[in-house]
KOLGU-827449 format. One record per residue (C-alpha): residue number from 1; residue in one letter; x, y, z. Coordinates in nm, 4 decimals. Layout:
BEGIN
+-----+-----+----------+----------+----------+
!   n ! res !        x !        y !        z !
+-----+-----+----------+----------+----------+
! NUM !   A !        X !        Y !        Z !
...
+-----+-----+----------+----------+----------+
//
This chain:
BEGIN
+-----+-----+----------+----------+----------+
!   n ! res !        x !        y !        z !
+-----+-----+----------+----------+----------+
!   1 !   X !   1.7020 !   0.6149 !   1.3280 !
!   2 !   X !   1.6504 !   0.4036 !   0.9900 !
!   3 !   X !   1.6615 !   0.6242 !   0.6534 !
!   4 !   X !   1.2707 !   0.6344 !   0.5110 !
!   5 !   X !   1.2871 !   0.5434 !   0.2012 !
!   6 !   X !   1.0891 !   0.6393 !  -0.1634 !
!   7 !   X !   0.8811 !   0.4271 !  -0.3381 !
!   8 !   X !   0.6095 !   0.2816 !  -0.5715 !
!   9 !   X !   0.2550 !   0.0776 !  -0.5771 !
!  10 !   X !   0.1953 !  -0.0502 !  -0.9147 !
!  11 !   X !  -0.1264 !  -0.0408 !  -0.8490 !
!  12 !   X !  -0.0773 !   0.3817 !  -0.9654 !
!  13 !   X !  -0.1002 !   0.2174 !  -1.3156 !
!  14 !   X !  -0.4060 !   0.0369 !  -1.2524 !
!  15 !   X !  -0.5883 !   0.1391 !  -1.5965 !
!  16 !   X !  -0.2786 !   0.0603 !  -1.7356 !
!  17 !   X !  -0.2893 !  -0.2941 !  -1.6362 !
!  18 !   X !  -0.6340 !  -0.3195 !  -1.7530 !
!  19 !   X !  -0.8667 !  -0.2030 !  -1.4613 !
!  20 !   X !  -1.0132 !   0.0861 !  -1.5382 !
!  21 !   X !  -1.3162 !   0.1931 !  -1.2898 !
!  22 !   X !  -1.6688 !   0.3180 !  -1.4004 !
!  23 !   X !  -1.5908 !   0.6870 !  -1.3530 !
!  24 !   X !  -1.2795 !   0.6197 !  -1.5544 !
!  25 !   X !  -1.1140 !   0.6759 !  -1.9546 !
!  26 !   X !  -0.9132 !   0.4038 !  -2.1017 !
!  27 !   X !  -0.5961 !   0.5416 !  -2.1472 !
!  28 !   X !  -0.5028 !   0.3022 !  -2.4456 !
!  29 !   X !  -0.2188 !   0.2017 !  -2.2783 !
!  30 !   X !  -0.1669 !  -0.1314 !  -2.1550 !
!  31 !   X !   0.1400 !  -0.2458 !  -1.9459 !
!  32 !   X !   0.4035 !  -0.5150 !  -1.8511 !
!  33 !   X !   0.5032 !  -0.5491 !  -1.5408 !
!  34 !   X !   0.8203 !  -0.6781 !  -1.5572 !
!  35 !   X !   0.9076 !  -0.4648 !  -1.9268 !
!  36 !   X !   0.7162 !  -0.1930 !  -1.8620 !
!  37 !   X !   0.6741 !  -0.0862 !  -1.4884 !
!  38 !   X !   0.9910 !  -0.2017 !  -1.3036 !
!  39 !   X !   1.1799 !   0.0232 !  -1.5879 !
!  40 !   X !   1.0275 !   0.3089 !  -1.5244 !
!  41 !   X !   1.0203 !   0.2776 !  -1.0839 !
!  42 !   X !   1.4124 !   0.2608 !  -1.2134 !
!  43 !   X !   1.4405 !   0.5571 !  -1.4138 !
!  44 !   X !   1.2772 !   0.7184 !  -1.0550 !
!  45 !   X !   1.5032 !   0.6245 !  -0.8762 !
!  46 !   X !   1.3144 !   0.5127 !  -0.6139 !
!  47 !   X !   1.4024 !   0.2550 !  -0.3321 !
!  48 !   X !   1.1102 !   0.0241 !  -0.3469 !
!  49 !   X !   0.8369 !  -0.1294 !  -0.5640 !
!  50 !   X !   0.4748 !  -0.2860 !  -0.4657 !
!  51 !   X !   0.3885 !  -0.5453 !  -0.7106 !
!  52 !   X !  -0.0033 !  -0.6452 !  -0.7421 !
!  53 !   X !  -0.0072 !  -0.9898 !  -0.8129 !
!  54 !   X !  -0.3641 !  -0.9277 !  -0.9806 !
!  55 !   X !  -0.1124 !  -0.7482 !  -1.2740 !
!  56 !   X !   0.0898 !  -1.0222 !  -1.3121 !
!  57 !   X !   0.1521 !  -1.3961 !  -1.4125 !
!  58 !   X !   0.2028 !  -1.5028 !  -1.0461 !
!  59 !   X !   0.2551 !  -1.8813 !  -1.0681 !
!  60 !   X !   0.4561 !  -1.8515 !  -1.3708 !
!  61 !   X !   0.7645 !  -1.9469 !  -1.2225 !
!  62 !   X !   1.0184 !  -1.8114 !  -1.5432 !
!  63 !   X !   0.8228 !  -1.5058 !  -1.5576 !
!  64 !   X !   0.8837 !  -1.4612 !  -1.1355 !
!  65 !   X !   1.2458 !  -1.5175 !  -1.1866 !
!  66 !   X !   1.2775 !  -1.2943 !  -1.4639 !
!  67 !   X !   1.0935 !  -0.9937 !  -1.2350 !
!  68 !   X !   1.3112 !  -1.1010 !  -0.9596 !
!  69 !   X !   1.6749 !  -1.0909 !  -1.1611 !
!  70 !   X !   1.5318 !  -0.7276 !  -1.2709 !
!  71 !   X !   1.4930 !  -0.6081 !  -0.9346 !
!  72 !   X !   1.7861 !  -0.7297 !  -0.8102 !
!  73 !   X !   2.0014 !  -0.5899 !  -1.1069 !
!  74 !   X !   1.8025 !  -0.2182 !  -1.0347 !
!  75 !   X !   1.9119 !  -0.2840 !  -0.6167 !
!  76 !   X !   1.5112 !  -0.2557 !  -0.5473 !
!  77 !   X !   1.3493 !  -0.3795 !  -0.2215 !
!  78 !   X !   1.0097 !  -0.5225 !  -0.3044 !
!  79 !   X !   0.6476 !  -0.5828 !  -0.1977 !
!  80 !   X !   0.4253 !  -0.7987 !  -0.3012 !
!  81 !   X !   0.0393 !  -0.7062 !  -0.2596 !
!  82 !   X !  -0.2872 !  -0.9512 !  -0.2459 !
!  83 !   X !  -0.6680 !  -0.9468 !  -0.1716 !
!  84 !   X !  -0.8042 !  -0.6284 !  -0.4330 !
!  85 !   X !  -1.0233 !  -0.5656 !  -0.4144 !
!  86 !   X !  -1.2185 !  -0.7061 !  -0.1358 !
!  87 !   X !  -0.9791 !  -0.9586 !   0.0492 !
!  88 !   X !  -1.0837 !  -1.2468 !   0.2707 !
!  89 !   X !  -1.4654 !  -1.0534 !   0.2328 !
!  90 !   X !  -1.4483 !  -0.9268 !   0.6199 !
!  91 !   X !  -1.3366 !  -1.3342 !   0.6852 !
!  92 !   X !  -1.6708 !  -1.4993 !   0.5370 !
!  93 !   X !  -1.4492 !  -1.6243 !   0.2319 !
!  94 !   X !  -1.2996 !  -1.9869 !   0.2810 !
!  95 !   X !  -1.2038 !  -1.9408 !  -0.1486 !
!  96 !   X !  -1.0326 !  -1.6403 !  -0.0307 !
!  97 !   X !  -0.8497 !  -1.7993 !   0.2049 !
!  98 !   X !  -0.6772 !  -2.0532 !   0.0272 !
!  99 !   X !  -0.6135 !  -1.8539 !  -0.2456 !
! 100 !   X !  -0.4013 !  -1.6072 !  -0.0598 !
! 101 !   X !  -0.2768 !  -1.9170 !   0.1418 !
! 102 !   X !  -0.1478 !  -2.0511 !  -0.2420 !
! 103 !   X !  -0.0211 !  -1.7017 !  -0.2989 !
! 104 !   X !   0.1991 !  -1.6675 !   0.0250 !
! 105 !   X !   0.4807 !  -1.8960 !  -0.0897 !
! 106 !   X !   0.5072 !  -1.7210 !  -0.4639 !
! 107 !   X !   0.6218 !  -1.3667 !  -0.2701 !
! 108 !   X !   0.9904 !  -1.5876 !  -0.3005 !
! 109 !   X !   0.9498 !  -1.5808 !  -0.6124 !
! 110 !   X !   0.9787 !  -1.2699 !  -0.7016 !
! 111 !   X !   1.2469 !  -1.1902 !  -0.3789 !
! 112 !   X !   1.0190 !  -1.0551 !  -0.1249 !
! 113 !   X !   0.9498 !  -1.1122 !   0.1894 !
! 114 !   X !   0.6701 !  -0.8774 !   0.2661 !
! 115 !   X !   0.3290 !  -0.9245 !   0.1405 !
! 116 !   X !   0.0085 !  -0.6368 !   0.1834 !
! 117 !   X !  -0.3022 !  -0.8324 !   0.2275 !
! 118 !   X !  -0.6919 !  -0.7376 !   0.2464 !
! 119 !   X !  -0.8999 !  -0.8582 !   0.4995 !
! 120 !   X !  -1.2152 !  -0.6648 !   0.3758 !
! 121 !   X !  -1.3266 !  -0.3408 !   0.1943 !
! 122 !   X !  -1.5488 !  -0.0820 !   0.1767 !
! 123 !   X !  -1.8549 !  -0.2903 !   0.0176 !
! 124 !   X !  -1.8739 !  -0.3218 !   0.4307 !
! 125 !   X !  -1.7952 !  -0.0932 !   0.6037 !
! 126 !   X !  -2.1072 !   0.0114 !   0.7027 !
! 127 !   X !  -2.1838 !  -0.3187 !   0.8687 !
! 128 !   X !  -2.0936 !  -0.3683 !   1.2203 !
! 129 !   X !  -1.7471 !  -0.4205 !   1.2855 !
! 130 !   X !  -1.7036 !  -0.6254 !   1.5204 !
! 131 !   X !  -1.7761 !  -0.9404 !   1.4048 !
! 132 !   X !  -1.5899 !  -0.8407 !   1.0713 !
! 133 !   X !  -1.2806 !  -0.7969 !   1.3421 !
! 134 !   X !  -1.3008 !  -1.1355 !   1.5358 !
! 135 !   X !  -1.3959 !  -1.3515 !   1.1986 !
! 136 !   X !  -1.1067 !  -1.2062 !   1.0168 !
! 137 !   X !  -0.8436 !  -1.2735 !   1.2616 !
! 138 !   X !  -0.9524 !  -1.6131 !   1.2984 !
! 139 !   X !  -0.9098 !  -1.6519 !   0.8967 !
! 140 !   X !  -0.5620 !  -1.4469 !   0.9288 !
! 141 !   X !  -0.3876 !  -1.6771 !   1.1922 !
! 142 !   X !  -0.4610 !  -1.9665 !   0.9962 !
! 143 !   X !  -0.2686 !  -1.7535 !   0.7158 !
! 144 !   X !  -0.0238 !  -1.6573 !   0.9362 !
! 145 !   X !   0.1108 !  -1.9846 !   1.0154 !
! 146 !   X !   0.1714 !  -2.0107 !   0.6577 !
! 147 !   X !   0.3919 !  -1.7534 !   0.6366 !
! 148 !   X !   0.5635 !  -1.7956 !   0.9346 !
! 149 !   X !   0.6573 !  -2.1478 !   0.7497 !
! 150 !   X !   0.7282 !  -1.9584 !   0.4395 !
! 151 !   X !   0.9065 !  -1.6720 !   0.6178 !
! 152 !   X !   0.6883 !  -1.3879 !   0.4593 !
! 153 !   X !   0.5681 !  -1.1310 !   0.6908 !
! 154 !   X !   0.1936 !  -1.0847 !   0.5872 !
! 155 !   X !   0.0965 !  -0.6598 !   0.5970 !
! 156 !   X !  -0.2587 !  -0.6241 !   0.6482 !
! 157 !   X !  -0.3642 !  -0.2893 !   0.5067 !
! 158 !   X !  -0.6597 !  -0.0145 !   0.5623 !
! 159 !   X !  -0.8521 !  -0.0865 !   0.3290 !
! 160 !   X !  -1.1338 !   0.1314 !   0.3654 !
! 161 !   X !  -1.2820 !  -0.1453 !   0.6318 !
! 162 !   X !  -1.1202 !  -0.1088 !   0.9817 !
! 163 !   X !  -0.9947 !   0.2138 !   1.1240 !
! 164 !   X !  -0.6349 !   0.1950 !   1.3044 !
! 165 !   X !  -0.6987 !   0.0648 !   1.6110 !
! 166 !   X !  -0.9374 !  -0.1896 !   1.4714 !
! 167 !   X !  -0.5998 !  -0.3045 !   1.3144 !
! 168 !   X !  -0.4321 !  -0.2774 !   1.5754 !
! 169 !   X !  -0.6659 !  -0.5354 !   1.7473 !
! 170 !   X !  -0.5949 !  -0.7666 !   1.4562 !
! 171 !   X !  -0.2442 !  -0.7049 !   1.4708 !
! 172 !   X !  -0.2165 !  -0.7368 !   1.8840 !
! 173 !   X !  -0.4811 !  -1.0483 !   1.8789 !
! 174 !   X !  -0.2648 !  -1.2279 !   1.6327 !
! 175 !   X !   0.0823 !  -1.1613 !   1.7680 !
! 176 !   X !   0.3032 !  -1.2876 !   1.5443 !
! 177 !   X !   0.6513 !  -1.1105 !   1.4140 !
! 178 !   X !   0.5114 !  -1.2234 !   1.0430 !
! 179 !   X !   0.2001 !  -1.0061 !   1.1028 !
! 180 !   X !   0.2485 !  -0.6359 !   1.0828 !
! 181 !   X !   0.0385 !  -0.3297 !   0.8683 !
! 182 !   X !   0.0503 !  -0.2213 !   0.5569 !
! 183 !   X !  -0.0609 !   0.1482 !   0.6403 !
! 184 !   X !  -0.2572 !   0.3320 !   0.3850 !
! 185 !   X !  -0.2208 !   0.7456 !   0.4797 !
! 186 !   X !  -0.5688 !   0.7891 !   0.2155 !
! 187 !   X !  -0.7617 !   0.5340 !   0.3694 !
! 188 !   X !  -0.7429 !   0.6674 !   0.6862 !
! 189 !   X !  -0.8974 !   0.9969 !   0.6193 !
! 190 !   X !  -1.1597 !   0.8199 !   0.4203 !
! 191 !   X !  -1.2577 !   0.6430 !   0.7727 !
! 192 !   X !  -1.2907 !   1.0207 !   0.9186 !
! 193 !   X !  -0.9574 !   0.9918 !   1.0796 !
! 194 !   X !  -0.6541 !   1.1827 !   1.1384 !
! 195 !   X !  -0.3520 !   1.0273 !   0.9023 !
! 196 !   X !  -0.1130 !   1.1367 !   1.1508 !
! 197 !   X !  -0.2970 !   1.0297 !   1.4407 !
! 198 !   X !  -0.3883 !   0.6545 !   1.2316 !
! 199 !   X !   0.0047 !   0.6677 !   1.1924 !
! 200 !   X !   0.1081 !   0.7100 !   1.4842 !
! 201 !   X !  -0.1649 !   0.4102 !   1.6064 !
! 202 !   X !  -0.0287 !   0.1956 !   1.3563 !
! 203 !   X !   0.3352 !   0.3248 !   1.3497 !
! 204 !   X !   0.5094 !   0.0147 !   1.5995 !
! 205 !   X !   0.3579 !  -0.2387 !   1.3656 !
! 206 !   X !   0.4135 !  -0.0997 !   0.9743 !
! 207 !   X !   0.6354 !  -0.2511 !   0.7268 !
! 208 !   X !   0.4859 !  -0.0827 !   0.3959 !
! 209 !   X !   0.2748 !   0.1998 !   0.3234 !
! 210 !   X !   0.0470 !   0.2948 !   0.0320 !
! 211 !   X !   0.1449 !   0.6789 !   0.0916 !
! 212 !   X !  -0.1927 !   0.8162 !  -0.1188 !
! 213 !   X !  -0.3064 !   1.2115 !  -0.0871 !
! 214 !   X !  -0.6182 !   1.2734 !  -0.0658 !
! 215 !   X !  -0.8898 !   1.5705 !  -0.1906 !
! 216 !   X !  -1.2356 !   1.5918 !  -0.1850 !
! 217 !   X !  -1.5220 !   1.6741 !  -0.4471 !
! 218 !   X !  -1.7467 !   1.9497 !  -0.4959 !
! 219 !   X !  -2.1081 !   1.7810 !  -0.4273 !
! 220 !   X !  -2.1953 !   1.4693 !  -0.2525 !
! 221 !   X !  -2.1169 !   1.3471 !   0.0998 !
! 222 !   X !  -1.8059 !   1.2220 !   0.2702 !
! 223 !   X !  -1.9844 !   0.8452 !   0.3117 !
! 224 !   X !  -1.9248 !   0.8149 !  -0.0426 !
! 225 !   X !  -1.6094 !   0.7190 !   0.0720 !
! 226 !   X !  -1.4388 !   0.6228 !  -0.2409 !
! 227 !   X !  -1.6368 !   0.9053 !  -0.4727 !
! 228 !   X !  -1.6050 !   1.2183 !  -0.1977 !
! 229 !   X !  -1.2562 !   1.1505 !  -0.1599 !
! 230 !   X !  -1.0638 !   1.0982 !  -0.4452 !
! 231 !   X !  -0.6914 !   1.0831 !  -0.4866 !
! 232 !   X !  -0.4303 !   1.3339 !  -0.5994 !
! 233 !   X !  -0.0640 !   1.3521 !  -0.6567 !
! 234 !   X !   0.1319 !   1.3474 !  -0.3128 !
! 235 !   X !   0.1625 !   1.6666 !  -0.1941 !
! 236 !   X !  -0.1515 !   1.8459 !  -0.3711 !
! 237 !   X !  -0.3819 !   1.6904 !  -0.1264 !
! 238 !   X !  -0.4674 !   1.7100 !   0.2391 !
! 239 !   X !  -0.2526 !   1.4508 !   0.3646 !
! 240 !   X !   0.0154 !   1.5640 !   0.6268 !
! 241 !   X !   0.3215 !   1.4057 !   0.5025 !
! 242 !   X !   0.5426 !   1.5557 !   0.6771 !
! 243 !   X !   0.3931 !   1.4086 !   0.9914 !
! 244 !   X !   0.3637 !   1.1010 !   0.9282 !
! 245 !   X !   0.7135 !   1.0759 !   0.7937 !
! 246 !   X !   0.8171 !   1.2025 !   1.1457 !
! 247 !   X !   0.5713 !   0.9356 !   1.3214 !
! 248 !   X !   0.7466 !   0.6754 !   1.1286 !
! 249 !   X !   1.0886 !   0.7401 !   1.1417 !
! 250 !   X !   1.0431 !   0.7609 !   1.5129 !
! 251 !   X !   0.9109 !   0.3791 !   1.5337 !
! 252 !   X !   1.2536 !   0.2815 !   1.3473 !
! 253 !   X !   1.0451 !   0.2317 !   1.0287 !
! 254 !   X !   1.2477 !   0.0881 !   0.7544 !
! 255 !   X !   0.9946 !   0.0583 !   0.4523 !
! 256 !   X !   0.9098 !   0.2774 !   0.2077 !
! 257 !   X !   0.6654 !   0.6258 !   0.1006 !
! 258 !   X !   0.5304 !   0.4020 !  -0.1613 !
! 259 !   X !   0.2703 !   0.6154 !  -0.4072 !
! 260 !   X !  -0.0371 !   0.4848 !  -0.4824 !
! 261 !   X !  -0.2551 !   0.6927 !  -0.7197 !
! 262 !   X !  -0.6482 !   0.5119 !  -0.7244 !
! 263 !   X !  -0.9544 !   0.7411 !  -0.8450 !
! 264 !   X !  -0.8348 !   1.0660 !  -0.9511 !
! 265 !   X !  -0.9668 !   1.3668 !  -0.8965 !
! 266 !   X !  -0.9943 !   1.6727 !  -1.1482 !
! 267 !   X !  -0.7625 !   1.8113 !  -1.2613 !
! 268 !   X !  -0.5222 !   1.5277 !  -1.2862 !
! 269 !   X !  -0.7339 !   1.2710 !  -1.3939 !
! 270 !   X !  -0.6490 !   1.4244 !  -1.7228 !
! 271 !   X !  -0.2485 !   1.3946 !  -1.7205 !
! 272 !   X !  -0.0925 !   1.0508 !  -1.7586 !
! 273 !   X !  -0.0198 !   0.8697 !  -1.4989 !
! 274 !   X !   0.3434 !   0.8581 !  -1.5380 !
! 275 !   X !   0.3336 !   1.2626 !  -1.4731 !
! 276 !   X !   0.1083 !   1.2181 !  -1.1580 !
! 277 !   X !   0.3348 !   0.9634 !  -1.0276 !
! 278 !   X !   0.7117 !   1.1266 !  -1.1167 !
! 279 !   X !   0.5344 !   1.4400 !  -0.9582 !
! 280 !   X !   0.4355 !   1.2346 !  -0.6392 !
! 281 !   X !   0.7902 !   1.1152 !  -0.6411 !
! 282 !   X !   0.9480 !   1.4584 !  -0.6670 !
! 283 !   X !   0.7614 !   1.5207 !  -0.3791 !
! 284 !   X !   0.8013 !   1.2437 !  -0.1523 !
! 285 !   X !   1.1686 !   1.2445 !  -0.1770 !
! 286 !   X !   1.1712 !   1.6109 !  -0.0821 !
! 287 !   X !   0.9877 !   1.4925 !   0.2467 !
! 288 !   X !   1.2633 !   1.2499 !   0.3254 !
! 289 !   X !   1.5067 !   1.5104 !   0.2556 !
! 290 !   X !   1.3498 !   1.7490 !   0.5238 !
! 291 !   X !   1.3307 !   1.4852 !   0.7345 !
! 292 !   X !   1.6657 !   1.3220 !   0.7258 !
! 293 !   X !   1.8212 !   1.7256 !   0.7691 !
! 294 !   X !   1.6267 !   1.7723 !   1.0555 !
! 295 !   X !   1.8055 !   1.4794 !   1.2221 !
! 296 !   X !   2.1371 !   1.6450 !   1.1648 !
! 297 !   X !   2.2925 !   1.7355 !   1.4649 !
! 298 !   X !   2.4263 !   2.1085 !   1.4473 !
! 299 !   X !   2.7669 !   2.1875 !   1.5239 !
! 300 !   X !   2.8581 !   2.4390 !   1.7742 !
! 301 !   X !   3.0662 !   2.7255 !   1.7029 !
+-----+-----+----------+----------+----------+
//
């Protein structure tokens, strides 16, 4: 079995970069991505980054190369994530299309070779999903060849739209070795299912993860979605990662635990974001510790 490895979203720093939601401060802190956030994944010592290309200057070849000489300096694998926040619009946007199309060859840019995509979100999720399912993949193969050209594997994520084995169906229907899952351990739950059992769906097909904990709210009702279930730091939440770790490594999964922080809940909503995320780090390399010990063979007296 592969080592699982530790790592971050940028999108944790969201507000940072400028989108703050409606139930959200502003922080007063704005961000780089290149001077700002690849520094600090490094002083983390972390594995892996997830760069949103909505945070930075994506065609802006100097500014790619610059990103990509940091990386490689720091020894970090990287992602690079497209479609926030609603994707291809459950595959009823041709715009959408070509722009992630245009996007696919800039993930060389920056060195990767992995790229999360959207295919929808929860603006429908209450609409009937099977359409949503068979108009999307149509819209993803055409993608797909692109990237296959490009040699990008494309990672379409829960977003809050399809549960696991609605991916899955994507996934199987489009059968390519450049289209795998970007599995999101929070958005799972916030579809009503088990993370573990999502996982273990999803597990033969995932490259990345968005490894988000998840709590809930006093008031309200879980079809909030978004509102009822907020996020926490890893590890203070209801997320079984421990599980999922073990579901992974079992399907030779070679990505990362990559944190992503969205809406926080109370209390943490009122400490930085820096000290939710080192604390979500702490704790996700303490998972791959347990993990990797429990693979050690004992020795017999």
């Amino acid at each position: 079995m592969t080592t699982v490895l530790v790592g971050i979203d940028s999108y944790s720093f969201h507000r940072y970069f400028g989108e703050i939601y409606p139930q959200q401060t502003d922080p007063g802190t704005r961000w780089d991505m290149k001077d700002d956030f690849i520094p600090f994944a490094v002083s983390l010592d972390v594995d892996e980054v997830a760069l949103e290309t909505l945070f930075f200057p994506a065609f802006d070849d100097a500014y790619c190369s610059a990103v990509s000489d940091a990386l490689d300096e720091a020894g970090l694998r990287r992602v690079i994530g497209w479609g926030h926040p609603d994707g291809l619009h459950r595959g009823q946007d041709a715009e959408a299309l070509q722009d992630l199309i245009r996007h696919i060859p800039r993930a060389g840019k920056v060195g990767a070779d992995i790229m999360r995509i959207v295919a929808s979100s929860m603006l429908y999720v209450d609409e009937p999903h099977g359409p949503q399912v068979e108009a999307s993949i149509k819209m993803l193969k055409e993608a797909t060849k692109v990237a296959e050209d490009n040699n990008v594997t494309l990672a379409i994520e829960n977003h809050i739209d399809f549960t696991s084995l609605e991916i899955l169906e994507i996934v199987q229907s489009i059968d390519s070795p450049n289209f795998r899952v970007n599995f999101d351990t929070g958005n799972a739950l916030r579809l009503y299912e088990d993370p573990v059992e999502a996982a273990r769906n999803l597990a033969p097909y995932t490259v990345a993860t968005h490894t988000k904990d998840i709590t809930t709210r006093r008031g309200g009702a879980p079809s909030e979605r978004f509102l009822f279930w907020p996020s926490c730091p890893a590890g203070e939440g209801l997320i079984d990662f421990h599980g999922i770790a073990r579901v992974l490594d079992e399907a030779g999964f070679e990505g990362s635990l990559a944190i992503e922080l969205d809406l926080l809940a109370s209390p943490w909503n009122d400490r930085t974001e820096e000290e939710n995320v080192a604390e979500s780090i702490a704790f996700l390399k303490s998972v791959v510790a347990e993990l990797e010990s429990s693979k050690v063979p004992e020795v017999s007296a």
